[in-house]
N, CA and C atoms as a LAMMPS dump frame, in Angstrom:
ITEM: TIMESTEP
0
ITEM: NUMBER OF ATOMS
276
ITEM: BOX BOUNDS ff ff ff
-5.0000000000000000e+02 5.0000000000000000e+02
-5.0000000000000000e+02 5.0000000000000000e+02
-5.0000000000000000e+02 5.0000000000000000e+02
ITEM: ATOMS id mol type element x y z
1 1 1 N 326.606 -5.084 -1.903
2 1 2 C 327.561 -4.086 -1.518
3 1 3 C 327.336 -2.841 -2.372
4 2 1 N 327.091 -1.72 -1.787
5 2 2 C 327.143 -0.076 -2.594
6 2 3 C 328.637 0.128 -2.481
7 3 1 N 328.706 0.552 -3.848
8 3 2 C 329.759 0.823 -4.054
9 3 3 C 329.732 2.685 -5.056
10 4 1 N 330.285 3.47 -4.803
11 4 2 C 330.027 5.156 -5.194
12 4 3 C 331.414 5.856 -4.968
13 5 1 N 332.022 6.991 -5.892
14 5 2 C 332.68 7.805 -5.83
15 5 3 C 332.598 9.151 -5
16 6 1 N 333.602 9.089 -3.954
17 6 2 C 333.391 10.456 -2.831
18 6 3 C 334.439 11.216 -3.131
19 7 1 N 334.079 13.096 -3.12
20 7 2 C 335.768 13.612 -3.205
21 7 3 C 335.581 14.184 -2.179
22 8 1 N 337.099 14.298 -1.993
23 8 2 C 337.883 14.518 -0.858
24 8 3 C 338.782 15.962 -1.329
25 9 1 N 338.622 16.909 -0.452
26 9 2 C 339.207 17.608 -0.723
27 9 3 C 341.053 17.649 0.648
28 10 1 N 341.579 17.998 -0.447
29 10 2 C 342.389 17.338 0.336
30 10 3 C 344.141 18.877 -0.181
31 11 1 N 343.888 19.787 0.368
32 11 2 C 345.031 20.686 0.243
33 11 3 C 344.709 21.124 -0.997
34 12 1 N 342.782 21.667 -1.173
35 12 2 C 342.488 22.326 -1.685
36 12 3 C 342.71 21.815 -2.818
37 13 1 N 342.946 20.143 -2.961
38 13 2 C 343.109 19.776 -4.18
39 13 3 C 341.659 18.421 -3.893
40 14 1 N 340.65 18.238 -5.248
41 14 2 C 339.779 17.427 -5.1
42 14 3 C 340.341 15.793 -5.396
43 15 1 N 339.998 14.613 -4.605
44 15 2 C 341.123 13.396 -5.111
45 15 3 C 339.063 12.408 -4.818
46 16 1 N 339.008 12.105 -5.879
47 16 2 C 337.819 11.1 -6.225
48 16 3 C 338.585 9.708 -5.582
49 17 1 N 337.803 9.082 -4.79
50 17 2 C 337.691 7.764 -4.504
51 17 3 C 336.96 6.992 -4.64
52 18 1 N 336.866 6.226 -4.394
53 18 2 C 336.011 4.731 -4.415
54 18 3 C 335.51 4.554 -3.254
55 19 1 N 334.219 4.178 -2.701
56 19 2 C 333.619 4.024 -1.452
57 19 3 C 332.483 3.147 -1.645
58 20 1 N 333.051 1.723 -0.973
59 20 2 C 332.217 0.687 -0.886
60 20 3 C 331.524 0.317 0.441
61 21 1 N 330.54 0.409 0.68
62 21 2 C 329.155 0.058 1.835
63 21 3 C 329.049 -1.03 1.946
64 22 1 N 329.599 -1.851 2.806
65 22 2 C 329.38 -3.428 3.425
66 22 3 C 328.926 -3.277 4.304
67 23 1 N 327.51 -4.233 4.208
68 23 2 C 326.882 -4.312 5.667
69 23 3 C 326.658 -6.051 5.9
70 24 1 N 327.647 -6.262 7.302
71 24 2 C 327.286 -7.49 7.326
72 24 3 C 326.851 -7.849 9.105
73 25 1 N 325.307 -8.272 9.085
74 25 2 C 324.936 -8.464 10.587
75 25 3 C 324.897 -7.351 10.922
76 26 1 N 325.095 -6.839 11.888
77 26 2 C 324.542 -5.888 12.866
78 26 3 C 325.871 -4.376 12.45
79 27 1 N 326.809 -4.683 11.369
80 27 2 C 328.273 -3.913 11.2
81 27 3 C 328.157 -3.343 9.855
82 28 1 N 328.143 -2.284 10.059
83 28 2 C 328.793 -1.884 8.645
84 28 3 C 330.045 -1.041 8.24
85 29 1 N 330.669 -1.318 7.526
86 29 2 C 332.171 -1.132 7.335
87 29 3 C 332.343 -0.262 5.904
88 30 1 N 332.894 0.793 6.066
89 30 2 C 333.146 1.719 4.665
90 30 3 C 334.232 1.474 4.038
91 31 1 N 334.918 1.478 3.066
92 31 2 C 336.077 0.834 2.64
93 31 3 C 336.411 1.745 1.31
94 32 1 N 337.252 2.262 1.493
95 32 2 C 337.934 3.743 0.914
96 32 3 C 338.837 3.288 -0.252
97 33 1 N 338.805 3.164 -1.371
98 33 2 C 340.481 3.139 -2.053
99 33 3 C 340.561 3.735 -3.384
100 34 1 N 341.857 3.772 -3.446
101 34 2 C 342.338 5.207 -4.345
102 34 3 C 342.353 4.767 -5.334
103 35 1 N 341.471 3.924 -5.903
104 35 2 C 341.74 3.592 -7.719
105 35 3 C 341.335 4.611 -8.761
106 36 1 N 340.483 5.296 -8.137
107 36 2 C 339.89 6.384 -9.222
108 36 3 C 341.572 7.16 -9.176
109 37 1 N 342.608 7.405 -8.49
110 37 2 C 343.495 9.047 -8.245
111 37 3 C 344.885 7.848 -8.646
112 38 1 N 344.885 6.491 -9.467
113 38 2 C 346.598 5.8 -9.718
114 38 3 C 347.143 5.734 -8.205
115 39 1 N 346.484 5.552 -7.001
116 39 2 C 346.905 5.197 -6.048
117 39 3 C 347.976 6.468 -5.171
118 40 1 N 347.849 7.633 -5.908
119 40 2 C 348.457 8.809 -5.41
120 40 3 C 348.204 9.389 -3.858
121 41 1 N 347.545 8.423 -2.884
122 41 2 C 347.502 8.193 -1.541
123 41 3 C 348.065 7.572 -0.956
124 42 1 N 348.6 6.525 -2.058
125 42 2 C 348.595 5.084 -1.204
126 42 3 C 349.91 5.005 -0.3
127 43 1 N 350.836 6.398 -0.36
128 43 2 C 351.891 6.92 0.486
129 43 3 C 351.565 6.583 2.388
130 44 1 N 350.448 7.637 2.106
131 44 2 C 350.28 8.097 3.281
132 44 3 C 349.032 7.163 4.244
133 45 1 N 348.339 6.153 3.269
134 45 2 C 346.898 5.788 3.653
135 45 3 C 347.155 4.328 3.383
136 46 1 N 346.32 2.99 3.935
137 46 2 C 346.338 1.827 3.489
138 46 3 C 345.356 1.733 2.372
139 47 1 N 345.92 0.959 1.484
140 47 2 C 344.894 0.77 -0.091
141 47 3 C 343.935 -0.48 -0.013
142 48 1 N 342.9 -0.598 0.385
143 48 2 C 341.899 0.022 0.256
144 48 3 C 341.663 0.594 2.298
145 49 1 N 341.301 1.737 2.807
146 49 2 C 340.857 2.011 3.86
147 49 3 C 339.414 1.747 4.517
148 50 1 N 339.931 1.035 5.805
149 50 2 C 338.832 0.359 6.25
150 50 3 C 338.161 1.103 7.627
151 51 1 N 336.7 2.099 7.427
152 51 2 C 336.084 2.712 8.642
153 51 3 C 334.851 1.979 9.535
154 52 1 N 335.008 1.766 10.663
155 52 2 C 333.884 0.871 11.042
156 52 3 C 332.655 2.379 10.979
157 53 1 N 331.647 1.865 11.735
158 53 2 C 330.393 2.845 11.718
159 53 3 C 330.309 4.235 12.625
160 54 1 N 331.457 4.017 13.288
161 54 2 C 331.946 5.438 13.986
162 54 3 C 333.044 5.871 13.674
163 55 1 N 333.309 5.928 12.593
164 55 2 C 334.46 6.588 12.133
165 55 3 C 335.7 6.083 12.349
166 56 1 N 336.149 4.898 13.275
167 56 2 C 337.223 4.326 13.635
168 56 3 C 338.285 3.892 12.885
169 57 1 N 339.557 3.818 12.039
170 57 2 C 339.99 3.043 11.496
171 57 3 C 339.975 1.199 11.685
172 58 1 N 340.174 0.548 10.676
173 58 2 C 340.261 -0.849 11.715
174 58 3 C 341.803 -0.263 11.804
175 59 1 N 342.145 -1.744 12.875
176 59 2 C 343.072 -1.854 13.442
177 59 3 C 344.227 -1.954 12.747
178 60 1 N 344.103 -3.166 11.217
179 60 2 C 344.872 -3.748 10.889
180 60 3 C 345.352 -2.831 9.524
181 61 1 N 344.721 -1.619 9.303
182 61 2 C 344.892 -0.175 8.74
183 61 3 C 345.58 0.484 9.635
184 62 1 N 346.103 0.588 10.561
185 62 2 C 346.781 1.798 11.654
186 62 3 C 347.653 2.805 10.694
187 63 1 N 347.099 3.596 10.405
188 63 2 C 348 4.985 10.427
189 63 3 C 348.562 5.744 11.315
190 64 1 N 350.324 5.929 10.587
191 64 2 C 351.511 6.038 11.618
192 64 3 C 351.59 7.153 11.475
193 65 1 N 351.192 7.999 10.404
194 65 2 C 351.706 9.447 10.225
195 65 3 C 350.924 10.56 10.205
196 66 1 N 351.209 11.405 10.884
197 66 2 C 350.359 12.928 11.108
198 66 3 C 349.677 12.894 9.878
199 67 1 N 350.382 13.429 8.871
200 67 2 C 349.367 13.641 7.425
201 67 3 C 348.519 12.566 7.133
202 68 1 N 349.262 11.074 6.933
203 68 2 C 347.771 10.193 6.913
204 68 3 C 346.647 10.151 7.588
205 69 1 N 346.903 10.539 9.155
206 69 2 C 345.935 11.054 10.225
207 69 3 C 345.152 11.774 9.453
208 70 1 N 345.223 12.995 9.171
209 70 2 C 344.681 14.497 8.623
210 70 3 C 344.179 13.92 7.392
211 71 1 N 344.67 12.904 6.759
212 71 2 C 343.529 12.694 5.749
213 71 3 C 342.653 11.449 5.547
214 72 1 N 343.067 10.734 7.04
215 72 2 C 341.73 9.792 7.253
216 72 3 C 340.781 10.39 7.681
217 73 1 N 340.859 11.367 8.239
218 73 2 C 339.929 12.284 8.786
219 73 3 C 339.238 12.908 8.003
220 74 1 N 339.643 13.443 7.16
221 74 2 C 339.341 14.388 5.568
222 74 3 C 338.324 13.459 4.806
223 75 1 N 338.652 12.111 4.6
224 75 2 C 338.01 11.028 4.341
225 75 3 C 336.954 10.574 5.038
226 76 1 N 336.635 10.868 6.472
227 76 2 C 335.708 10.205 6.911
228 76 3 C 334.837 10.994 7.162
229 77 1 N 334.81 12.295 6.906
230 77 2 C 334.483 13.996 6.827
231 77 3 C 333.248 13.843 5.599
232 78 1 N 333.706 13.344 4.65
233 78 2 C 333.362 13.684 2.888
234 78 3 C 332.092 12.103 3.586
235 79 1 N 332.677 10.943 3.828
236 79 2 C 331.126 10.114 3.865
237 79 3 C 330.46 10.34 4.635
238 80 1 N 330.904 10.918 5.993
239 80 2 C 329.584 11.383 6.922
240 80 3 C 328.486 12.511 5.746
241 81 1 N 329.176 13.262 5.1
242 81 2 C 328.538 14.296 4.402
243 81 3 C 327.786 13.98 3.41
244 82 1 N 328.185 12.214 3.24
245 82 2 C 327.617 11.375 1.956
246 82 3 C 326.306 10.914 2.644
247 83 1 N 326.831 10.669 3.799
248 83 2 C 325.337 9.642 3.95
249 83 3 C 324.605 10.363 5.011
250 84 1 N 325.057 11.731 6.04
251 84 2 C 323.718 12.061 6.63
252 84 3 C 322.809 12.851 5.979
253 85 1 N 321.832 12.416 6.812
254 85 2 C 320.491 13.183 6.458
255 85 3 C 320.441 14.345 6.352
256 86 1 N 319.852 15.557 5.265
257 86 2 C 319.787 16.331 5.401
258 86 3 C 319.343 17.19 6.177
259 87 1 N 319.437 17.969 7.429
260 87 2 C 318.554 19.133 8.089
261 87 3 C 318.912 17.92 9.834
262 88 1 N 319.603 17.038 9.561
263 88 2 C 319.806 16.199 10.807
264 88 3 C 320.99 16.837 11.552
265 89 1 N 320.464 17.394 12.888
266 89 2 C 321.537 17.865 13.742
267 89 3 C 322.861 16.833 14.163
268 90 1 N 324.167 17.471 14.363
269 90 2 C 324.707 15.937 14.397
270 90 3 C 325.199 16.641 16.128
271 91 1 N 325.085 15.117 17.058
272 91 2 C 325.369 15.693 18.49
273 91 3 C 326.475 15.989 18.905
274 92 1 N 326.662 16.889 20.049
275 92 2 C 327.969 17.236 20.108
276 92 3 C 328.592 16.289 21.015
């Protein structure tokens, strides 16, 4: 499992996370949590956050609230930026 610190900018404020890379079989699953920031997300976001390989939340993570929305998104923003390739067009 890779495991690496991503920031997130998040209302112009930077919040370091934790971002662990599980790949199991044909799936790989990103898994987000706020230990680096005392859990100062853990309001709005599930601790630890779980993205399948298209950006999806799982299920059993459902975020109920506009702002957690806006910053799962913010979050899944910062690892696309982690892991694509440089000079790689992304499709529309």
């Amino acid at each position: 499992m890779e495991k690496q610190i991503i920031t997130v900018l998040l209302n112009n404020k930077p919040y370091h996370l934790t971002l662990e890379v599980e790949q199991t079989g044909n799936e790989r699953i990103y898994r987000v949590s706020d230990n680096q920031q005392g859990g100062s997300l853990t309001d709005f976001i599930p601790d630890p956050l779980e993205f399948s390989v298209d950006g999806k939340v799982k299920i059993t993570d459902r975020i109920r609230t506009v702002e957690g929305q806006e910053i799962a998104r913010e979050i899944w923003k910062a690892i696309k930026d982690q892991f694509d390739e440089p000079g790689k067009k992304e499709e529309p």
